[in-house]
mmCIF file as Biopython writes it, N, C-alpha, C and O atoms, coordinates in Angstrom:
data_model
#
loop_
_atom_site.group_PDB
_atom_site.id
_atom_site.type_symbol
_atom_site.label_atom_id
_atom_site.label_alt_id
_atom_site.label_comp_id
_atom_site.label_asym_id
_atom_site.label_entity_id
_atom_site.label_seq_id
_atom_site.pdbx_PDB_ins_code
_atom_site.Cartn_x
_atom_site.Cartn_y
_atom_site.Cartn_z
_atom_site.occupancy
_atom_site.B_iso_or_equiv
_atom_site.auth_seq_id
_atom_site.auth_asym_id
_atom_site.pdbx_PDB_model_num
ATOM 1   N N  . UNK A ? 1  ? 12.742 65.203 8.763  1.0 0.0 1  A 1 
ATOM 2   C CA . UNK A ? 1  ? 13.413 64.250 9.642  1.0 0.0 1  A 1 
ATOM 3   C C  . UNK A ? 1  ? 13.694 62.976 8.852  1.0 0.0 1  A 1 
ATOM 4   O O  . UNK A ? 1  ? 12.842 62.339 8.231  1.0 0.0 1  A 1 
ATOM 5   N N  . UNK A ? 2  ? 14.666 62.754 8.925  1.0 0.0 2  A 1 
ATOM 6   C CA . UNK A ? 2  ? 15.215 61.277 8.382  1.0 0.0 2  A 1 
ATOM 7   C C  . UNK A ? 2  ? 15.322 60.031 9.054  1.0 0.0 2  A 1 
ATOM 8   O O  . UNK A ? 2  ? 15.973 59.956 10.097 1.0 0.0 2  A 1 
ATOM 9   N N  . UNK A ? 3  ? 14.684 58.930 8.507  1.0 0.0 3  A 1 
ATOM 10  C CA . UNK A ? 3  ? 14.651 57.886 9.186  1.0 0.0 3  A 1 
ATOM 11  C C  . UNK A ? 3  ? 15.709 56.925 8.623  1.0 0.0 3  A 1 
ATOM 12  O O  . UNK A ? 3  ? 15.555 56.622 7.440  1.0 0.0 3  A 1 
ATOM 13  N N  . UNK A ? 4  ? 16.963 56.294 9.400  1.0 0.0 4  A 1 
ATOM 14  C CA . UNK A ? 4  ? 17.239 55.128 9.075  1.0 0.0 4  A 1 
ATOM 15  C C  . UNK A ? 4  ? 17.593 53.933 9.485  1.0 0.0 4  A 1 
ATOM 16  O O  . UNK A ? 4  ? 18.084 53.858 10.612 1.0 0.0 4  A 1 
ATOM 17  N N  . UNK A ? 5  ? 17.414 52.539 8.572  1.0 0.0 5  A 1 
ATOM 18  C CA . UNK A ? 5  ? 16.870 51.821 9.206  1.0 0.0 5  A 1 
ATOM 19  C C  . UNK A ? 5  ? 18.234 50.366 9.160  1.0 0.0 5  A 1 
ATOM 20  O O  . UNK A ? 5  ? 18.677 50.113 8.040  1.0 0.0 5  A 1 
ATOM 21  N N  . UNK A ? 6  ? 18.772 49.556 10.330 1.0 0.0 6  A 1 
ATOM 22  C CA . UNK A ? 6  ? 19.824 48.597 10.085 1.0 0.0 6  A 1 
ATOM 23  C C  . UNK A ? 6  ? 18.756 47.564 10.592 1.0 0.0 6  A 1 
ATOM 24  O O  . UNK A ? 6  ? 17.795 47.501 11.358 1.0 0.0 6  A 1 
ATOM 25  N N  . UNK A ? 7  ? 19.684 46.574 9.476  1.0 0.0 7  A 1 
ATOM 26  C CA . UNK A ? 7  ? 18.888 45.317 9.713  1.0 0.0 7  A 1 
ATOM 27  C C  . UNK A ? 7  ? 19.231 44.333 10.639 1.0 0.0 7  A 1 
ATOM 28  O O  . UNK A ? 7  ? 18.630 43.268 10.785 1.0 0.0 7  A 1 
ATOM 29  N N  . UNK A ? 8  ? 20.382 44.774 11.371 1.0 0.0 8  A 1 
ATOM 30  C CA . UNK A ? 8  ? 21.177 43.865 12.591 1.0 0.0 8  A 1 
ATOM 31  C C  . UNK A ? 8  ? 20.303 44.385 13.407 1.0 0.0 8  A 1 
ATOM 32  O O  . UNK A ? 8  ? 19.325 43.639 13.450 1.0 0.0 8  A 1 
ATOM 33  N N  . UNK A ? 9  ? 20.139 45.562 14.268 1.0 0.0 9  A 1 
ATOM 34  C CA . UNK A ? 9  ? 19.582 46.069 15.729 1.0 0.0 9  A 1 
ATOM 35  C C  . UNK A ? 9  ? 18.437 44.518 15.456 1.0 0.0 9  A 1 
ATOM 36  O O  . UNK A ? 9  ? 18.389 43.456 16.076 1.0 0.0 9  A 1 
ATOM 37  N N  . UNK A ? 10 ? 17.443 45.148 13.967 1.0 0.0 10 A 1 
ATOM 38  C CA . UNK A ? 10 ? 16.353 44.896 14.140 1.0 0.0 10 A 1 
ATOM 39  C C  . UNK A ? 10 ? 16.003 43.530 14.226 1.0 0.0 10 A 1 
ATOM 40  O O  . UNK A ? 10 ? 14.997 43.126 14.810 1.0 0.0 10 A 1 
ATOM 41  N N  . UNK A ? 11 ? 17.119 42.569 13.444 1.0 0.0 11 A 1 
ATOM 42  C CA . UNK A ? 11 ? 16.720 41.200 13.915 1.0 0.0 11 A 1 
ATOM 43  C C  . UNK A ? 11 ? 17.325 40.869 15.181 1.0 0.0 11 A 1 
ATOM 44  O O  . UNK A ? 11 ? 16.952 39.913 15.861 1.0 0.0 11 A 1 
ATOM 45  N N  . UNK A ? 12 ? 18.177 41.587 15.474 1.0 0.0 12 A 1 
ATOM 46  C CA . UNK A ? 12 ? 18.313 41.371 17.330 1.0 0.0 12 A 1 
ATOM 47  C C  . UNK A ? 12 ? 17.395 41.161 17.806 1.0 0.0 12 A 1 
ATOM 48  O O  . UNK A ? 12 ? 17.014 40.024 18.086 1.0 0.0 12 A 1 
ATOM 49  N N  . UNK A ? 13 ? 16.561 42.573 18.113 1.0 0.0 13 A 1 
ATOM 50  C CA . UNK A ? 13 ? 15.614 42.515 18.577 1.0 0.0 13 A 1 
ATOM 51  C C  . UNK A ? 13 ? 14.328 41.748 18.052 1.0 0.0 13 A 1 
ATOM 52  O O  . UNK A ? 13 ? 13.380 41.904 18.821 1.0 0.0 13 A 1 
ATOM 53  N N  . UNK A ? 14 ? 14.137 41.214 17.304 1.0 0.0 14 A 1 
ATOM 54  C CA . UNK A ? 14 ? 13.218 39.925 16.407 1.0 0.0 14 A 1 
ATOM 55  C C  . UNK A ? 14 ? 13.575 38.277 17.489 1.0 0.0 14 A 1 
ATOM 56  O O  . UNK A ? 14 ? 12.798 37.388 17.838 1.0 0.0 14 A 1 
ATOM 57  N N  . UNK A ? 15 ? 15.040 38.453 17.737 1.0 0.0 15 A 1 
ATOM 58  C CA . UNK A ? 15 ? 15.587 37.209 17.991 1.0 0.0 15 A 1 
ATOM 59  C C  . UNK A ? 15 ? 15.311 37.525 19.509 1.0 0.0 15 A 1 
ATOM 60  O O  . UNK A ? 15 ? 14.737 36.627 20.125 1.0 0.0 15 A 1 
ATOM 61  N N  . UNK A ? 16 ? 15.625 38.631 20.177 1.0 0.0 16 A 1 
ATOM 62  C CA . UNK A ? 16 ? 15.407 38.286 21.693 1.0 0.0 16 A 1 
ATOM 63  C C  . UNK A ? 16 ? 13.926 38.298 22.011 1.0 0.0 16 A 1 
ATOM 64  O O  . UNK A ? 16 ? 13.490 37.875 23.082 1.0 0.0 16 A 1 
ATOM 65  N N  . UNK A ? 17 ? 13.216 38.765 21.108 1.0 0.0 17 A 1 
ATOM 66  C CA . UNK A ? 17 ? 11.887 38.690 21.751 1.0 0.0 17 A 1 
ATOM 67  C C  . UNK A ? 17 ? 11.611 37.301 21.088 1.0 0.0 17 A 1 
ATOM 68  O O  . UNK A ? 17 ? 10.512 36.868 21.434 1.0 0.0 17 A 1 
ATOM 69  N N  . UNK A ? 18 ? 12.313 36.455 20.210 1.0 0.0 18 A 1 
ATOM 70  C CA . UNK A ? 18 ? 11.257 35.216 19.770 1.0 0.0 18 A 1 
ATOM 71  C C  . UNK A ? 18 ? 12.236 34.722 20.709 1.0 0.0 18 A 1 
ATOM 72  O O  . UNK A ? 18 ? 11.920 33.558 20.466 1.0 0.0 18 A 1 
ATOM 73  N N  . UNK A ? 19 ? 13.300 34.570 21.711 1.0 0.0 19 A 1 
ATOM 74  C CA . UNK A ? 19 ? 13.977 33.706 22.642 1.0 0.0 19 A 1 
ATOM 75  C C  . UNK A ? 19 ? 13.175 33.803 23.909 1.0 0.0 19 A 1 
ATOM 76  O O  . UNK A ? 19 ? 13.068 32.868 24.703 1.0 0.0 19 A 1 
ATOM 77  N N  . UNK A ? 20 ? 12.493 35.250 24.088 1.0 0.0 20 A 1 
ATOM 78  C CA . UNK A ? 20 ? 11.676 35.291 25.543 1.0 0.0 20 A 1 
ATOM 79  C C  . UNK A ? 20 ? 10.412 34.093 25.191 1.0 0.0 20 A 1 
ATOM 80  O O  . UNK A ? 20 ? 10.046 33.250 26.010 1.0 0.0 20 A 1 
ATOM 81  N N  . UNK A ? 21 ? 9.998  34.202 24.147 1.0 0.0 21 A 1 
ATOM 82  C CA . UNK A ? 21 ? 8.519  33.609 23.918 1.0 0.0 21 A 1 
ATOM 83  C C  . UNK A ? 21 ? 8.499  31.940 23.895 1.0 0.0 21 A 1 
ATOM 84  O O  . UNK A ? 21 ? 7.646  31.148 24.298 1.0 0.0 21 A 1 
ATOM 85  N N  . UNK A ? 22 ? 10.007 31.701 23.148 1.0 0.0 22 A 1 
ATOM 86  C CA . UNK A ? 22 ? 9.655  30.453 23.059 1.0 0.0 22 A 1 
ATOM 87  C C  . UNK A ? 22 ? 11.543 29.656 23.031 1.0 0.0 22 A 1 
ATOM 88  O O  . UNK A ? 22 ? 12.158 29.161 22.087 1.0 0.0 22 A 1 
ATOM 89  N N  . UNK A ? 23 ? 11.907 29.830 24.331 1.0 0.0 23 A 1 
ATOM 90  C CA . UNK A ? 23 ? 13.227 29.906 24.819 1.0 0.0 23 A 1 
ATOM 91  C C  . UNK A ? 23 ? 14.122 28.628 23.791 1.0 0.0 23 A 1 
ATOM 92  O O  . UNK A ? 23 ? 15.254 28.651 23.308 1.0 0.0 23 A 1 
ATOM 93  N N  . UNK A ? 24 ? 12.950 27.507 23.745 1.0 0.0 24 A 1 
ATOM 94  C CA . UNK A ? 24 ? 13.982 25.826 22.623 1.0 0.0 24 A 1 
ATOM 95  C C  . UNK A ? 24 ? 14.047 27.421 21.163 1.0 0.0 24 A 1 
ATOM 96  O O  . UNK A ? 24 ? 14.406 26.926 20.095 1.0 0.0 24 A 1 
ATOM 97  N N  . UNK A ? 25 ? 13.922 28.176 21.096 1.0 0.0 25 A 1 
ATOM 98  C CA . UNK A ? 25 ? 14.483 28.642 19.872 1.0 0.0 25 A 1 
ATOM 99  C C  . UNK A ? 25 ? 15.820 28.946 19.848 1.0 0.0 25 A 1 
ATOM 100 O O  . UNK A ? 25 ? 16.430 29.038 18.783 1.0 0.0 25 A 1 
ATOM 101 N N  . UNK A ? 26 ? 16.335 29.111 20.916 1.0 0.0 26 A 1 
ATOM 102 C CA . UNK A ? 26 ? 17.776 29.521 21.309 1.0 0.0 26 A 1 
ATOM 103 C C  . UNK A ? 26 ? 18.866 28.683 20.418 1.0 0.0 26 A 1 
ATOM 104 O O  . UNK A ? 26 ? 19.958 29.126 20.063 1.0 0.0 26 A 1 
ATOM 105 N N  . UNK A ? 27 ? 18.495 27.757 20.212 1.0 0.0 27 A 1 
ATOM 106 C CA . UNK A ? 27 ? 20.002 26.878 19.700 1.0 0.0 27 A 1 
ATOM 107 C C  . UNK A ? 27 ? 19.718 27.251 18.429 1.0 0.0 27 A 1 
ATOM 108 O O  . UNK A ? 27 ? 20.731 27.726 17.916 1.0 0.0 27 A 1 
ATOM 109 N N  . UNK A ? 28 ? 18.623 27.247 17.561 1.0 0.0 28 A 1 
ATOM 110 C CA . UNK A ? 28 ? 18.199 27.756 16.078 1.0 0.0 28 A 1 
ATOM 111 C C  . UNK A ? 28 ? 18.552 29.145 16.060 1.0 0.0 28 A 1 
ATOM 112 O O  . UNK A ? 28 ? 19.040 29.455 14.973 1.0 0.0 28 A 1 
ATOM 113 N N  . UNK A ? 29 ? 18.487 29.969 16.770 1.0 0.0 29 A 1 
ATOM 114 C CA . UNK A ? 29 ? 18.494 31.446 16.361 1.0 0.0 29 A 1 
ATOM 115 C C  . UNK A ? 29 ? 19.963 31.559 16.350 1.0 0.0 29 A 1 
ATOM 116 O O  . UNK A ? 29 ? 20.296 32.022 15.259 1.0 0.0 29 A 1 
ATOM 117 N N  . UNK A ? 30 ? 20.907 31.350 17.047 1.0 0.0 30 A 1 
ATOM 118 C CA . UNK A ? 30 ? 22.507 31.464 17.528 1.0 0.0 30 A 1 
ATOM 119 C C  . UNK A ? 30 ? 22.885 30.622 16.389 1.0 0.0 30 A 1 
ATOM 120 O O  . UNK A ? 30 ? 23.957 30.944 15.878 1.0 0.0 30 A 1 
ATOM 121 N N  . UNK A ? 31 ? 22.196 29.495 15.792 1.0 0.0 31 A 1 
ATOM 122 C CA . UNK A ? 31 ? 23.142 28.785 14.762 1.0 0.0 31 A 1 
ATOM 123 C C  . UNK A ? 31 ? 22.710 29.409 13.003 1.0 0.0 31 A 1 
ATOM 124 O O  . UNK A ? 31 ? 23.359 29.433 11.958 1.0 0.0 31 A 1 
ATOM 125 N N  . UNK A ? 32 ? 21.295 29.856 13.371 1.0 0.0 32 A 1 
ATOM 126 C CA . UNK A ? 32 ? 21.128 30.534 11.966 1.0 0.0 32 A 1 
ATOM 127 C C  . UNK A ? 32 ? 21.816 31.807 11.816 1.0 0.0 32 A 1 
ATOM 128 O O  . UNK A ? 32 ? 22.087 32.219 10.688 1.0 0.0 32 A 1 
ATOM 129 N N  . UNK A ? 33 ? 22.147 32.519 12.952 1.0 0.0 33 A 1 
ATOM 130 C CA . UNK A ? 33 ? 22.824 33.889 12.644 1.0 0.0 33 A 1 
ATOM 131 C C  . UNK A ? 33 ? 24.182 34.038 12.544 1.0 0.0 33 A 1 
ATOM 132 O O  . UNK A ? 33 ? 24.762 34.960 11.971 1.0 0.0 33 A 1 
ATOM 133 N N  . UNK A ? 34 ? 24.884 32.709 13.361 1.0 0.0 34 A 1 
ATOM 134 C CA . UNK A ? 34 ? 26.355 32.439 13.043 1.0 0.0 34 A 1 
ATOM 135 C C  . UNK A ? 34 ? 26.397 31.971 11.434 1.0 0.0 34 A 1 
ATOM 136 O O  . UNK A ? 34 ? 27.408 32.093 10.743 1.0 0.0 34 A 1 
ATOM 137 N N  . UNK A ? 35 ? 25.227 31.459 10.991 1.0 0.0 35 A 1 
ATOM 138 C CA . UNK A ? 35 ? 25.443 30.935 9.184  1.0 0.0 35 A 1 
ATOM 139 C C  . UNK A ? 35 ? 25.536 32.539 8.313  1.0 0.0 35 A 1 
ATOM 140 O O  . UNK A ? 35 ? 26.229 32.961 7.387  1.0 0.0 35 A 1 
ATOM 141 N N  . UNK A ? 36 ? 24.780 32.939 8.910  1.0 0.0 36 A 1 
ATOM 142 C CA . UNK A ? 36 ? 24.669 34.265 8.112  1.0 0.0 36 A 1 
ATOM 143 C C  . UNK A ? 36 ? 25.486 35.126 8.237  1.0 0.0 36 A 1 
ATOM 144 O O  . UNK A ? 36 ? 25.862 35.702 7.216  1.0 0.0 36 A 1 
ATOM 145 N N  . UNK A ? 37 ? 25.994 35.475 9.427  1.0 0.0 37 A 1 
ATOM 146 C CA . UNK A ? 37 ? 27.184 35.971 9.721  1.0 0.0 37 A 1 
ATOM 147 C C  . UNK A ? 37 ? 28.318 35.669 9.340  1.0 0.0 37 A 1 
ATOM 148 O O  . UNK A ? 37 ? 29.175 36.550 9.409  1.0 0.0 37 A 1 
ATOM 149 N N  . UNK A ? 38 ? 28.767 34.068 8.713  1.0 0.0 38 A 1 
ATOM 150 C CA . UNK A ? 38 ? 29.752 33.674 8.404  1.0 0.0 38 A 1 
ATOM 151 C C  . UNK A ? 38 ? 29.755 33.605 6.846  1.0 0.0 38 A 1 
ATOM 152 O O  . UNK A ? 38 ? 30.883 33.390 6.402  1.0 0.0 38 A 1 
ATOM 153 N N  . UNK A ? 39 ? 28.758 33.736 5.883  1.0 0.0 39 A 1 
ATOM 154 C CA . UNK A ? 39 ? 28.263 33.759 4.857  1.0 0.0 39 A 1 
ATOM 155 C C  . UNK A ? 39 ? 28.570 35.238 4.485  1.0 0.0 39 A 1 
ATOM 156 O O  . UNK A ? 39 ? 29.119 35.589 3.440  1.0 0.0 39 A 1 
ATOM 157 N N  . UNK A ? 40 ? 27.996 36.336 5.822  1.0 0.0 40 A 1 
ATOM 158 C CA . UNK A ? 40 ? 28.272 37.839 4.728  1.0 0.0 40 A 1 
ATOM 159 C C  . UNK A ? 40 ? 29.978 37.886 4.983  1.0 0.0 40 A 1 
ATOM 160 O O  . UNK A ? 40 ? 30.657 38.422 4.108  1.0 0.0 40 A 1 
ATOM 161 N N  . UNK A ? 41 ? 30.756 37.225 6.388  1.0 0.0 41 A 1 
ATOM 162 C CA . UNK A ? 41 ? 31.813 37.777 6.110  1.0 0.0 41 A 1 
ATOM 163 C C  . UNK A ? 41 ? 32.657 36.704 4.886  1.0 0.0 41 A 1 
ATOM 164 O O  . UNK A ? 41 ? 33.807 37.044 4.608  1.0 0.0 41 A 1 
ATOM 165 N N  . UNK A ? 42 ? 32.218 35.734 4.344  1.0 0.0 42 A 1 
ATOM 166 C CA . UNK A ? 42 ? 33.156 34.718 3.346  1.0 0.0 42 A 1 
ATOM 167 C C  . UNK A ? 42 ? 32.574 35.721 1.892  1.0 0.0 42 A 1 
ATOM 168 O O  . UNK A ? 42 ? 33.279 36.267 1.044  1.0 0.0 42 A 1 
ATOM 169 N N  . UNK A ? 43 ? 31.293 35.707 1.984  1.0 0.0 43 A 1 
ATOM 170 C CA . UNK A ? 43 ? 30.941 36.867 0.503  1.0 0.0 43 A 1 
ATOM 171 C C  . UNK A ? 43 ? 31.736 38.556 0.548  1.0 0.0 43 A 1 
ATOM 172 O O  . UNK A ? 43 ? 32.198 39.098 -0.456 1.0 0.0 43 A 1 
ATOM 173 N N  . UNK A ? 44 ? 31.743 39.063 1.713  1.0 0.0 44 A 1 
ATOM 174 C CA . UNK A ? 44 ? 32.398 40.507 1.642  1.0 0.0 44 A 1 
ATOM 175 C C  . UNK A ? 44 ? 30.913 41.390 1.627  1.0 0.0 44 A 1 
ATOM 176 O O  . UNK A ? 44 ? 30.777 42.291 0.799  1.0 0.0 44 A 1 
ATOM 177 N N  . UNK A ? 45 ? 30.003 41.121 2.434  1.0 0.0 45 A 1 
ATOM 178 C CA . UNK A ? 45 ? 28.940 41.702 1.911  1.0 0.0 45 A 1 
ATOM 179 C C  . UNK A ? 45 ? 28.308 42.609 3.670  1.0 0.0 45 A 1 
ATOM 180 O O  . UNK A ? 45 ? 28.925 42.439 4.721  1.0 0.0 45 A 1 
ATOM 181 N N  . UNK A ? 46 ? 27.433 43.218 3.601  1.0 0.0 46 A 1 
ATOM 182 C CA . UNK A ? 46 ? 27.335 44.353 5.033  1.0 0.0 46 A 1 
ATOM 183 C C  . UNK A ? 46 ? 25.781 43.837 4.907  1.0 0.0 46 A 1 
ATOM 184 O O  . UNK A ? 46 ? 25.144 43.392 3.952  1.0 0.0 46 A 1 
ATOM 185 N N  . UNK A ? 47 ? 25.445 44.085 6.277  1.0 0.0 47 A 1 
ATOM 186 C CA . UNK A ? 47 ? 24.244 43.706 7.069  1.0 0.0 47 A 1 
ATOM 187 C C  . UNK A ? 47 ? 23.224 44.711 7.042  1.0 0.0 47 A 1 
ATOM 188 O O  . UNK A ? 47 ? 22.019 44.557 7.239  1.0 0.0 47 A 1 
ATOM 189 N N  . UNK A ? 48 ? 24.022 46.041 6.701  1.0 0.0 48 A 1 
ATOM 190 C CA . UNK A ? 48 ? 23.193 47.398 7.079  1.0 0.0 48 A 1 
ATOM 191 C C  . UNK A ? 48 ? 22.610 47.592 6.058  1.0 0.0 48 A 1 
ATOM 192 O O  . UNK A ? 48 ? 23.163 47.227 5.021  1.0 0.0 48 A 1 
ATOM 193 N N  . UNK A ? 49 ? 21.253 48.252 5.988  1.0 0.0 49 A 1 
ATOM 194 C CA . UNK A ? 49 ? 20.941 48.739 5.037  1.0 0.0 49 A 1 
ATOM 195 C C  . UNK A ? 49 ? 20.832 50.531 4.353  1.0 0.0 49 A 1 
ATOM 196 O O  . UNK A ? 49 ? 20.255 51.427 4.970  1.0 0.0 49 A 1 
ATOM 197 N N  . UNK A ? 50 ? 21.311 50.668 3.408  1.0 0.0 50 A 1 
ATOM 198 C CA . UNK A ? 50 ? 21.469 52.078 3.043  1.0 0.0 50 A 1 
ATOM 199 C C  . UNK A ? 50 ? 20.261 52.496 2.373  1.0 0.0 50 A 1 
ATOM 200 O O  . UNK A ? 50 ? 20.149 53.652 1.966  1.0 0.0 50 A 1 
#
């Protein structure tokens, strides 16, 4: 059986459970992932891991 693993689902899910726990994270999590998001698409680079 093969396991594989993307690194988007998983910091999703990293980010909604640290938004349930400690909700003032909300404006940090949405602005660090729009940096990163805007960073892999200006580099040309993928989120997933192979």
């Amino acid at each position: 059986m093969n396991l594989t693993f993307s690194l988007t689902p998983l910091l999703a899910l990293v980010a909604g459970l640290l938004i349930l726990v400690v909700p003032r994270l909300l404006s940090y999590i949405v602005a660090l992932y729009l940096i990163v998001i805007g960073l892999v698409g200006l580099l040309g680079g993928s989120l997933g891991i192979r």
